[in-house]
ROVEX-812585 format. One line per field, with one value per residue (C-alpha): residue number from 1; residue in three letters; x, y, z. Coordinates in pm, 1 decimal. Layout:
BEGIN
n	c(NUM; ...)
res	c(ALA; ...)
east	c(X; ...)
north	c(Y; ...)
up	c(Z; ...)
! end
This chain:
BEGIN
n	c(1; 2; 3; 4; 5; 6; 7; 8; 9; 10; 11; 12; 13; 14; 15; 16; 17; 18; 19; 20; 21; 22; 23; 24; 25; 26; 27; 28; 29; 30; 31; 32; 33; 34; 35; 36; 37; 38; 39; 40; 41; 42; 43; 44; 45; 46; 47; 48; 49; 50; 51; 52; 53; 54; 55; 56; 57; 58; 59; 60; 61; 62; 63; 64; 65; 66; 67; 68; 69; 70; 71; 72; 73; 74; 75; 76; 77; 78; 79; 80; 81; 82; 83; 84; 85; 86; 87; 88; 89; 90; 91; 92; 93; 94; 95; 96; 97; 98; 99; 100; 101; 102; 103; 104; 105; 106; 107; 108; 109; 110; 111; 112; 113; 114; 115; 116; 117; 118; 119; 120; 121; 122; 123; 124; 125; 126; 127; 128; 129; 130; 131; 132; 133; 134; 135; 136; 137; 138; 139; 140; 141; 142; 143; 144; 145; 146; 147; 148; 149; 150; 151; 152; 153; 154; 155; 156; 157; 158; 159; 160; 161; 162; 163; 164; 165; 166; 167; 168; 169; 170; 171; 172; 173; 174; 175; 176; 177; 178; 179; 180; 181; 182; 183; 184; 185; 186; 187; 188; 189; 190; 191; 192; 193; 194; 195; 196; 197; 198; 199; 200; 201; 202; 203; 204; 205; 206; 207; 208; 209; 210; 211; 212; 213; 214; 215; 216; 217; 218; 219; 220; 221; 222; 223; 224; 225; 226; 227; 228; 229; 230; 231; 232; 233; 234; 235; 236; 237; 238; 239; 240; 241; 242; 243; 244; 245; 246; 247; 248; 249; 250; 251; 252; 253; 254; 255; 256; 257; 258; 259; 260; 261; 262; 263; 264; 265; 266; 267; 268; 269; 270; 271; 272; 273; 274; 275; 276; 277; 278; 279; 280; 281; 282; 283; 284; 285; 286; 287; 288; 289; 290; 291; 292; 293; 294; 295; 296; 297; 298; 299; 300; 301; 302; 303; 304; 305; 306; 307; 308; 309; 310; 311; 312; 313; 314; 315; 316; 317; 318; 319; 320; 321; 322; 323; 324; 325; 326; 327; 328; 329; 330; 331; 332; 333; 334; 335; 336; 337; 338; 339; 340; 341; 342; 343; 344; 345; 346; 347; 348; 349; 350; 351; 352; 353; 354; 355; 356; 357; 358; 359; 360; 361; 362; 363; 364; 365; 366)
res	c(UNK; UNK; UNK; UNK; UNK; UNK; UNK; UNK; UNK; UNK; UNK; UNK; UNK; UNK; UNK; UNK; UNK; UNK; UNK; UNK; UNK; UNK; UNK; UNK; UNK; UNK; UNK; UNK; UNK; UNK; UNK; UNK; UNK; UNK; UNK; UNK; UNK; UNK; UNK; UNK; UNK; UNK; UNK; UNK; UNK; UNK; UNK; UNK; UNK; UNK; UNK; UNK; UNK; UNK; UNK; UNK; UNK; UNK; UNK; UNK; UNK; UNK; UNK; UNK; UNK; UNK; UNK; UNK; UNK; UNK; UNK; UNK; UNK; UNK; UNK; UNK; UNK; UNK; UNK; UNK; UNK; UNK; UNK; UNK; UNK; UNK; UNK; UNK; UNK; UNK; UNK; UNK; UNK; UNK; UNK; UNK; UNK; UNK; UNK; UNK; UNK; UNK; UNK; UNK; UNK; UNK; UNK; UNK; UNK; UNK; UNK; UNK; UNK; UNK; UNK; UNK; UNK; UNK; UNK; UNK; UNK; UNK; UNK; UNK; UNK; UNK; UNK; UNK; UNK; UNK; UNK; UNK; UNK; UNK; UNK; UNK; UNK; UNK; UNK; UNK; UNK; UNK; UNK; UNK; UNK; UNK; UNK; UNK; UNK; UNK; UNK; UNK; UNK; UNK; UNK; UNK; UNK; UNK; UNK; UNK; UNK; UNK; UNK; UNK; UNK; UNK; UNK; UNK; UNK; UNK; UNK; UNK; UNK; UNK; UNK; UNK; UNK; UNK; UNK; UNK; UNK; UNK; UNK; UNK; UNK; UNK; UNK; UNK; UNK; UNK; UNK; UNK; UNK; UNK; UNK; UNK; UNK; UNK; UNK; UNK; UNK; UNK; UNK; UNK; UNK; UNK; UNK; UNK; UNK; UNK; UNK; UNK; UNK; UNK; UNK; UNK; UNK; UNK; UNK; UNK; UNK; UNK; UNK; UNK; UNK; UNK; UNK; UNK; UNK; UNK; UNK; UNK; UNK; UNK; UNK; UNK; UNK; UNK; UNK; UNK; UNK; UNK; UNK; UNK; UNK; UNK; UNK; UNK; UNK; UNK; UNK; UNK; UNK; UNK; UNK; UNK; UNK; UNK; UNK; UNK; UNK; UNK; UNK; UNK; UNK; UNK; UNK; UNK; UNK; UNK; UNK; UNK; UNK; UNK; UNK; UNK; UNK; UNK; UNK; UNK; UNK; UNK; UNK; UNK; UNK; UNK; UNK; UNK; UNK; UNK; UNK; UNK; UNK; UNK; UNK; UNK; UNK; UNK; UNK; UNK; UNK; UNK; UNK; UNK; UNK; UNK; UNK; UNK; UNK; UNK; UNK; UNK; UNK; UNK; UNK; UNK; UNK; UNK; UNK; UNK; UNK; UNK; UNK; UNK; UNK; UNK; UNK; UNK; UNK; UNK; UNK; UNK; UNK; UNK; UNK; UNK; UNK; UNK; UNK; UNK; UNK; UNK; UNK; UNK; UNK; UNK; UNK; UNK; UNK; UNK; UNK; UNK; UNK; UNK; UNK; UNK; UNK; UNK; UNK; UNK; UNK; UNK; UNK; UNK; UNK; UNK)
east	c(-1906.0; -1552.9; -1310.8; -942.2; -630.9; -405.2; -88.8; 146.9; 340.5; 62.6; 44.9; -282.1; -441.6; -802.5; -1070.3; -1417.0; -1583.1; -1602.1; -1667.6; -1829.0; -1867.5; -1685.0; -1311.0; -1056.9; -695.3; -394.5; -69.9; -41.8; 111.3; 132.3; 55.3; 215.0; -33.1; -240.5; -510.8; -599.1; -781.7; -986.6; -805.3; -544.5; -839.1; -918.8; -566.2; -514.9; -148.5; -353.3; -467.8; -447.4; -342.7; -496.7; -398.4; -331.9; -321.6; -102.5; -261.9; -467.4; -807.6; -924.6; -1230.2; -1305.3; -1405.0; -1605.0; -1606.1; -1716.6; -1751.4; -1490.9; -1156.7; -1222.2; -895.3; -1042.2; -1391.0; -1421.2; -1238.0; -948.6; -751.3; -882.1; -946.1; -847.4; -673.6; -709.7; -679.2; -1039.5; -1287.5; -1455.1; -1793.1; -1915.6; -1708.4; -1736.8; -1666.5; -1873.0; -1772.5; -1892.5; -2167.2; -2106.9; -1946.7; -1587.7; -1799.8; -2065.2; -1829.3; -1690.6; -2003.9; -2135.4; -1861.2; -1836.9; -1481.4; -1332.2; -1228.1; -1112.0; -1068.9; -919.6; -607.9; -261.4; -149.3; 151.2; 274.7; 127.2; 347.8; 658.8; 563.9; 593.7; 891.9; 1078.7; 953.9; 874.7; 516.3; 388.7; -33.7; -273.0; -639.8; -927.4; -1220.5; -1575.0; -1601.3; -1332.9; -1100.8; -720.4; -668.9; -922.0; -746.3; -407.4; -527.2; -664.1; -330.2; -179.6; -329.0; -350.6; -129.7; 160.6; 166.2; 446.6; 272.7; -5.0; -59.7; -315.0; -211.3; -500.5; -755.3; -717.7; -612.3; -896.0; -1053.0; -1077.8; -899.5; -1143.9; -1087.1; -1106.7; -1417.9; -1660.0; -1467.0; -1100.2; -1091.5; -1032.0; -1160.1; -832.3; -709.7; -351.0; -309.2; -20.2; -162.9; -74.1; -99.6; -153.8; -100.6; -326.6; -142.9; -394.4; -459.9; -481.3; -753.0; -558.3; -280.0; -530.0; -609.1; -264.8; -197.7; -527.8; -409.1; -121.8; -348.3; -300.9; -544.5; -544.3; -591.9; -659.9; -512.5; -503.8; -242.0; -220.2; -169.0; 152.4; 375.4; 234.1; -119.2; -1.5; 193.1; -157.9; -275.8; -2.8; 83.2; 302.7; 395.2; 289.7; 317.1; 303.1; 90.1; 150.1; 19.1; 22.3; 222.4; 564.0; 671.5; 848.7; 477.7; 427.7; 632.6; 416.0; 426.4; 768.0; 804.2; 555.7; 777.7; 1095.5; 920.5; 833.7; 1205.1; 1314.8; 1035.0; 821.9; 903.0; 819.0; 712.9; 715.2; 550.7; 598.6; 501.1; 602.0; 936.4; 1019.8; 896.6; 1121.8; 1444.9; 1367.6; 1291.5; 1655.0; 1767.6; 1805.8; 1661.7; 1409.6; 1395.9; 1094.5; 1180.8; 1154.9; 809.8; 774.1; 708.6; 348.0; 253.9; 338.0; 643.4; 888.2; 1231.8; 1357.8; 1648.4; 1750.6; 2122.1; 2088.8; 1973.4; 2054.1; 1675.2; 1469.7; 1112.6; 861.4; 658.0; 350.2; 464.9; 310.1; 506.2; 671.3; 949.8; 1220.5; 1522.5; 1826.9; 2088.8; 2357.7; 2172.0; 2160.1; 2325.5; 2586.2; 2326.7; 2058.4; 2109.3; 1955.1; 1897.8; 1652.1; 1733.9; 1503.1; 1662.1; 1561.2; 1710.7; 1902.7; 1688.4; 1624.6; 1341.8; 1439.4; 1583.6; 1642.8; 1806.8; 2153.7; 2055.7; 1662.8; 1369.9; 1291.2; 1242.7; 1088.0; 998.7; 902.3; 710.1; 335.3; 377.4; -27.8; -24.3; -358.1; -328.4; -27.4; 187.6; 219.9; 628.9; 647.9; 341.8; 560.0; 702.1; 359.2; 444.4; 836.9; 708.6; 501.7; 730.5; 948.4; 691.2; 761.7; 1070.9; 1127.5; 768.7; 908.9; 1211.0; 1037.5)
north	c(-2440.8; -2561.7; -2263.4; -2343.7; -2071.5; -2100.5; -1961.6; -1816.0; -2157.4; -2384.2; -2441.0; -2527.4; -2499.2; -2628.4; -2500.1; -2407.7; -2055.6; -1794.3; -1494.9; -1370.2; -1652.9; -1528.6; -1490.7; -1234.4; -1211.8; -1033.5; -1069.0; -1340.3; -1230.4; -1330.5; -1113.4; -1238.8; -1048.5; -1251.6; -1005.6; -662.2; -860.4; -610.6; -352.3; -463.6; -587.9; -248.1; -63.9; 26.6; -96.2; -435.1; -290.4; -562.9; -819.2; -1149.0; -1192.2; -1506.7; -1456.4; -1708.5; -1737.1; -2044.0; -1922.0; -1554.6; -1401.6; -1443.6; -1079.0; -1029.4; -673.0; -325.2; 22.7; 142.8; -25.1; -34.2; 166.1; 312.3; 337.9; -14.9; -345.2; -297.3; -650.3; -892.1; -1185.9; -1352.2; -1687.1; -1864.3; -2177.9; -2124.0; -1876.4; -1861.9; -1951.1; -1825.2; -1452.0; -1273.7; -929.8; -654.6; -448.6; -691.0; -548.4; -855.4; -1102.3; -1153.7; -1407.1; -1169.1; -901.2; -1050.6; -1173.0; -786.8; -658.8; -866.3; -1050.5; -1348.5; -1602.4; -1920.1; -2132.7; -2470.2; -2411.8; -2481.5; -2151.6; -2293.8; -2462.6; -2119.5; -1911.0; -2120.2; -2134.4; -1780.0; -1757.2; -1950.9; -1834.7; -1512.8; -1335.1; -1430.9; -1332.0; -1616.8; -1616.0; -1788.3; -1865.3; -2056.7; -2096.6; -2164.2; -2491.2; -2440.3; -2476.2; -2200.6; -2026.0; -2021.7; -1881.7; -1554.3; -1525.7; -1508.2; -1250.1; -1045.4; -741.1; -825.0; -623.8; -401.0; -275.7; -125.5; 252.8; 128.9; 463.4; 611.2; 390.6; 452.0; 808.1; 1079.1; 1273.2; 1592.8; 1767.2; 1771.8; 1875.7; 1618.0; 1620.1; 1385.0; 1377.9; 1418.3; 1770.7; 2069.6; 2455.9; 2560.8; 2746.3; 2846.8; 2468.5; 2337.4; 2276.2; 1963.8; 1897.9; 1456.6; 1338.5; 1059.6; 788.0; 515.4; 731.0; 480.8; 710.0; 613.2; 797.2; 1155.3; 1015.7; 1052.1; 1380.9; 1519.7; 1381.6; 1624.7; 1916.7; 1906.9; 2047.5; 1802.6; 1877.4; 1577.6; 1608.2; 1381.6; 1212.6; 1405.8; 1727.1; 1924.9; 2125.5; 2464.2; 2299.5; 2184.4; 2507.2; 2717.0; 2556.5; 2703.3; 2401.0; 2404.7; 2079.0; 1773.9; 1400.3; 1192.7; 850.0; 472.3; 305.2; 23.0; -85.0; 22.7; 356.0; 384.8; 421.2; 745.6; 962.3; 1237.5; 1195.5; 1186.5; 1522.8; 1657.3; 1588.7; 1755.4; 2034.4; 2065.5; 1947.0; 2272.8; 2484.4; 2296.8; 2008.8; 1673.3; 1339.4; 1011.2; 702.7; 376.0; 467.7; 815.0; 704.0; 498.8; 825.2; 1040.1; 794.7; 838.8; 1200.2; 1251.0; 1043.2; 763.9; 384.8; 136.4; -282.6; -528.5; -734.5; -1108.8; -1136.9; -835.9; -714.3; -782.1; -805.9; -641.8; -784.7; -673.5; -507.2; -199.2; -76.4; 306.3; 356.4; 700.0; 598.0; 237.8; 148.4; -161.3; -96.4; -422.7; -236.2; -299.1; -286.3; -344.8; -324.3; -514.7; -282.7; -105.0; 172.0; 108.1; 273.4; 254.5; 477.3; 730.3; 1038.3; 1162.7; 1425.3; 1143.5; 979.1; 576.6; 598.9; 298.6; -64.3; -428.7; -650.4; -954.4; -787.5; -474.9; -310.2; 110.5; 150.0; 500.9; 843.0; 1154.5; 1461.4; 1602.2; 2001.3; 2002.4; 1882.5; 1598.9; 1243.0; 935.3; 562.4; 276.9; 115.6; 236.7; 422.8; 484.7; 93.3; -7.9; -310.0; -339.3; -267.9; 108.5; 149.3; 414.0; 644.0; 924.0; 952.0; 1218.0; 1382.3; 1439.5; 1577.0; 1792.3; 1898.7; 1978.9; 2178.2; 2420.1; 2487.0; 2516.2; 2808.9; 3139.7; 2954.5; 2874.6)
up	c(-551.6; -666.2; -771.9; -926.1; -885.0; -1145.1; -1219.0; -1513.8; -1467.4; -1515.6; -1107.0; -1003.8; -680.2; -618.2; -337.2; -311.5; -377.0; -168.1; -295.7; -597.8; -864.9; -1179.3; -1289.4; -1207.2; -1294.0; -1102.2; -947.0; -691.9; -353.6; -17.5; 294.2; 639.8; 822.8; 1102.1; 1155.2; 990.5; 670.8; 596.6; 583.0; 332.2; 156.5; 140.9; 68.6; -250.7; -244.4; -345.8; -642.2; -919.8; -718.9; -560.1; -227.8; -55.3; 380.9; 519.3; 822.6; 829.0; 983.7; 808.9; 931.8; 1282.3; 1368.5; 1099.6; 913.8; 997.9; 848.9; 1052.3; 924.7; 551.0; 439.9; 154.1; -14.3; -199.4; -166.9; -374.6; -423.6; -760.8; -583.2; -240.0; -142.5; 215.7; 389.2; 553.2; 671.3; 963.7; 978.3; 1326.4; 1367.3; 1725.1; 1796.5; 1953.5; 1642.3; 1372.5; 1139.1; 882.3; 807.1; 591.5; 341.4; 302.9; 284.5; -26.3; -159.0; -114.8; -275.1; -565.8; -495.9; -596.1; -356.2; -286.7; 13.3; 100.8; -63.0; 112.3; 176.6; 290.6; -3.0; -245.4; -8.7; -72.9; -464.0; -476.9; -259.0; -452.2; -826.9; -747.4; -766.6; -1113.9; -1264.7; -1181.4; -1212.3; -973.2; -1124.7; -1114.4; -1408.9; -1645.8; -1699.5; -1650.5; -2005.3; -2031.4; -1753.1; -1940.7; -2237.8; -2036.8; -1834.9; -2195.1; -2290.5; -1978.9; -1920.5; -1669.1; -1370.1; -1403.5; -1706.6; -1558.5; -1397.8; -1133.8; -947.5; -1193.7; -1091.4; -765.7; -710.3; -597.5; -941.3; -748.4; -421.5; -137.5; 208.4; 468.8; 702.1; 829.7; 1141.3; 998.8; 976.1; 1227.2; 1172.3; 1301.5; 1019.5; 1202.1; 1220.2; 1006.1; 647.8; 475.6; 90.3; 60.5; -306.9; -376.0; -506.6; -276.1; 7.8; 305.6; 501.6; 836.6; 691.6; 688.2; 1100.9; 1202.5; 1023.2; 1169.3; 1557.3; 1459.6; 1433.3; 1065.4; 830.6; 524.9; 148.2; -57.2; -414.8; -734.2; -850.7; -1176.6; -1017.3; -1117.0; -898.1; -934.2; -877.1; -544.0; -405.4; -519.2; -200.4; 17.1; 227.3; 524.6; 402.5; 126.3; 158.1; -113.5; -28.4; -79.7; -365.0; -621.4; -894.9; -1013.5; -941.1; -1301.6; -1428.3; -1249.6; -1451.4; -1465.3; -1034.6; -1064.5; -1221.3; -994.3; -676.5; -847.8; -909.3; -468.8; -396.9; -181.1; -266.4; 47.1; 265.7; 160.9; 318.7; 85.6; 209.1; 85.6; -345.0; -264.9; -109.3; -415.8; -647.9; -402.6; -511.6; -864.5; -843.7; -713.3; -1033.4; -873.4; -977.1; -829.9; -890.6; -890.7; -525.5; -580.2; -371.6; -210.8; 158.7; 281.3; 610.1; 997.9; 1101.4; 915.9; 1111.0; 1027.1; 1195.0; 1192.9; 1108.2; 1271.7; 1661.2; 1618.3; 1735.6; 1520.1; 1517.9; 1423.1; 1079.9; 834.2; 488.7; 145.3; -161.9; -451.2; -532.0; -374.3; -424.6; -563.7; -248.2; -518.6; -759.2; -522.5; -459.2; -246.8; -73.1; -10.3; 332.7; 348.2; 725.0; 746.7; 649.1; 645.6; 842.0; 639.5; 315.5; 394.5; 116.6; 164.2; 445.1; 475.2; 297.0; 435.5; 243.2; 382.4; 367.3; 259.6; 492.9; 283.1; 456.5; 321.5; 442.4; 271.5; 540.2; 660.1; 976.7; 989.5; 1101.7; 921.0; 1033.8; 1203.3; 1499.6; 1595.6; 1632.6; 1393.5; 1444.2; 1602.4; 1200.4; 1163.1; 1471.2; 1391.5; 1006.3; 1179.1; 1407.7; 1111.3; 941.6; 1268.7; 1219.8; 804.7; 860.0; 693.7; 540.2; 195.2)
! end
């Protein structure tokens, strides 16, 4: 069945269906990504968003219940070049066009990824809508009157309703194991993996908890999670992880190292198109090393906003932009990358390790 993307420009990029047959409308990004589809399909940093992978051939492992990154599939709609029609893998319980079709996604394939990816490189991300079933004209009309994406809080449509202790395989009964406090802002759940590897024990909480909510758990320690949208939404967050600053130590991923720069007054901007994918360098201005990352977001801190206590001590090498804060007295550190490497390349891991490790030595200082 034919299926049209359009953009807020009037662009207009024809394919065929490949998903659920319907409409959906989001922000149109690109992911650089050449494996690891279904787990940013499932990352709720794609929260209303359509995602196009620039890779040319998507699919050819199928999907399994094993790398889904959170509970549902979290993007609006998806854009490719093609899917594969005959997957292989040992691990493969379905496959990616049944995966969508199952799930109820929009999708398109046959577009030129390559000429959408330069679009948006050069214009910047913009809303666009694929549908089945409407004509561009019709198309227009509903971008109109869409919300933009800036002006959504999609961290409450994703975040976790209640707390809940991790099990199913994730937890430990060690109860003299470091205890760590994760703020759902869209929990990847490889993120609760590498704390457990740690010897963690791991408490889930909403995002709409406050500060006193999170020290009645007594944690050792509390990371606040990546996420979607912009971080200037979250300003009930925001006050949340002033109210921790040197009463615990803190770990902000991705979201919650944006949150960190504007809990310490400082200021975050929209980037032009954003950093999807797992190649992005990030050089440490402490050790000098460059690790290869996964990253996922559309905004990023402001260093000059900053103050004179906060440390950058990570760059991008394609931008310079903050990949990295760490506090000058308080053990408070924060990256804007996804060290859990779902999907991606595994550099960084040792991050949980060293915040663990840190956890050690601040016991009986707080």
């Amino acid at each position: 069945m034919r299926a049209v993307l359009v953009l807020e420009d009037g662009t207009v990029f024809e394919g065929k269906s490949v998903g659920s047959r319907e409409t959906t409308i989001g922000e149109v990004v690109f992911s650089t990504g050449m494996t690891g589809y279904q787990e940013m399909l499932t990352d709720p940093s794609f929260a209303g968003q359509i995602l196009t992978l620039t890779y040319p051939l998507i699919g050819n492992y199928g999907t399994n219940s094993e790398d889904a990154e959170s509970d549902r599939v979290q993007v609006e709609g998806l854009v490719v070049r093609e899917i594969c029609n005959f997957p292989s893998s040992w691990r493969m319980s379905m496959s990616l066009r049944d995966y969508l079709a199952q799930n109820n996604i929009v999708a398109i394939e046959g577009v030129d990824t390559r000429a959408l990816t330069r679009h948006i490189r050069l214009k910047g991300v913009m809303m666009g809508a694929i549908s089945t079933e409407l004509t561009t004209k019709e198309l227009l009309s509903e971008l109109e009157k869409a919300p933009n994406y800036d002006d959504v809080n999609f961290v409450e449509r994703v975040s976790t309703k209640c707390a809940y202790e991790c099990s199913g395989g994730f937890s430990r009964p060690d109860t003299t194991a470091p205890h760590v406090a994760v703020v759902d802002l869209g929990l990847k759940r490889n993120i609760v993996r590498c704390l457990v590897r740690e010897s963690c024990r791991v408490t889930v909480l909403p995002c709409s908890v406050s500060a006193s909510d999170v020290l009645a758990y007594k944690p050792d320690g509390v990371v606040f999670s990546p996420g979607p949208g912009d971080p200037k939404q979250l300003t009930r967050s925001v006050k949340t992880l002033r109210g921790l600053i040197g009463r615990v130590p803190i770990m902000g991923i991705c979201l919650g190292h944006q949150m960190l720069g504007l809990a310490f007054g400082g200021d975050t901007f929209k980037l032009k198109f954003g950093h999807r994918g797992a190649n992005h360098p990030v050089k440490n201005l402490i050790t000098g090393k460059v690790s290869i990352t996964a990253q996922n977001h559309g905004y990023a801190v402001d260093p000059e906003r900053l103050p004179n206590y906060i440390q950058v001590d990570r760059i991008n090498l394609h931008d310079c932009t903050v990949e990295g804060l760490r506090h000058r007295e308080l053990p408070i550190v924060s990256i804007q990358y996804h060290p859990e490497a779902s999907a991606g390349p595994l550099d960084e891991q040792n991050l949980f390790g060293e915040f663990v490790s840190m956890l050690s030595h601040c016991q009986g200082k707080f």
